[in-house]
C-alpha positions as CSV (number, residue, x, y, z in Angstrom):
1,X,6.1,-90.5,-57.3
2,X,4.4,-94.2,-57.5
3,X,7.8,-95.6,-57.0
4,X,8.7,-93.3,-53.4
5,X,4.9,-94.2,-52.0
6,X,5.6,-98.2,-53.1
7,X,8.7,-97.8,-51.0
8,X,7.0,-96.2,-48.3
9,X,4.4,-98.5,-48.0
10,X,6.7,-101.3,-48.1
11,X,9.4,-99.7,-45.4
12,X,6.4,-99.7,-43.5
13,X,5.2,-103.4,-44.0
14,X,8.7,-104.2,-43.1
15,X,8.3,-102.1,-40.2
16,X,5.1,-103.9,-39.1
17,X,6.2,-107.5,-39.9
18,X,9.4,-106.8,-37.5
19,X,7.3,-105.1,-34.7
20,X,5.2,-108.6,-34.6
21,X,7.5,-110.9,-34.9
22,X,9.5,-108.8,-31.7
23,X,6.1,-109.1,-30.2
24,X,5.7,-112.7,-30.5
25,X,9.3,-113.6,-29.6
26,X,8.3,-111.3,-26.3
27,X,5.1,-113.3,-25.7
28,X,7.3,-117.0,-25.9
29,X,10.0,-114.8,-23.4
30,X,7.7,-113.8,-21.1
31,X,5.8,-117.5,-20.6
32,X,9.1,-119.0,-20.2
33,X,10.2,-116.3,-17.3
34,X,12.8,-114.8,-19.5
35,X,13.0,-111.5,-17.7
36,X,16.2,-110.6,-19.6
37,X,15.2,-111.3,-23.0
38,X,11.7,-110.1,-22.0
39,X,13.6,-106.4,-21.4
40,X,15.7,-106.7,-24.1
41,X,12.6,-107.3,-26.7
42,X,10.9,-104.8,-25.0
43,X,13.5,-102.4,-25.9
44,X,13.7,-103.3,-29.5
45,X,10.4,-103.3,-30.1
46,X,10.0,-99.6,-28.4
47,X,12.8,-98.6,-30.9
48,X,11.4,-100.3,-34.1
49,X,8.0,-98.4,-33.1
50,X,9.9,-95.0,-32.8
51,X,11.5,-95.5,-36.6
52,X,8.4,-96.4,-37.9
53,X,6.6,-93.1,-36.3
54,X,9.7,-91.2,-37.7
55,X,9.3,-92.9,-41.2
56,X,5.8,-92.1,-41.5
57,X,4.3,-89.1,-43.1
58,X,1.1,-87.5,-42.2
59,X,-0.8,-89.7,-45.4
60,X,0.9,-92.9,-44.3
61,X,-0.8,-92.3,-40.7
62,X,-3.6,-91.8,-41.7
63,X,-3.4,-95.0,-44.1
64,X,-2.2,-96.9,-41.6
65,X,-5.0,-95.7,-38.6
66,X,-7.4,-97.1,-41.1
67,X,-5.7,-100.5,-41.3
68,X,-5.7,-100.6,-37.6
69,X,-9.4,-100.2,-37.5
């Protein structure tokens, strides 16, 4: 049981640390009027933050609103 919820709570790091580092490649794109790669990030990042909603259960959301906060 400790060892599912470890890799739960690190499938969702992972999740998290690929959802910022989308963002902050879209961030450099957008300053640099990179429309293409701009929509193409965007993309990405809209798919990474529908598997992470998908890999969460209702404990892990309610973890993760109070990291958030």
């Amino acid at each position: 049981m400790i060892s599912q919820d470890y890799d739960s709570i690190y499938a969702v790091d992972e999740m998290l640390r690929k959802i910022r580092i989308k963002e902050s490649q879209l961030k450099i794109a957008q300053e640099s009027n990179m429309l293409y790669t701009s929509e193409a990030l965007n993309h990405q990042i809209l798919e990474l933050r529908r598997q992470l909603s998908e890999t969460q259960d209702p404990e892990m959301q309610a973890l993760m609103s109070l990291l958030e906060e």
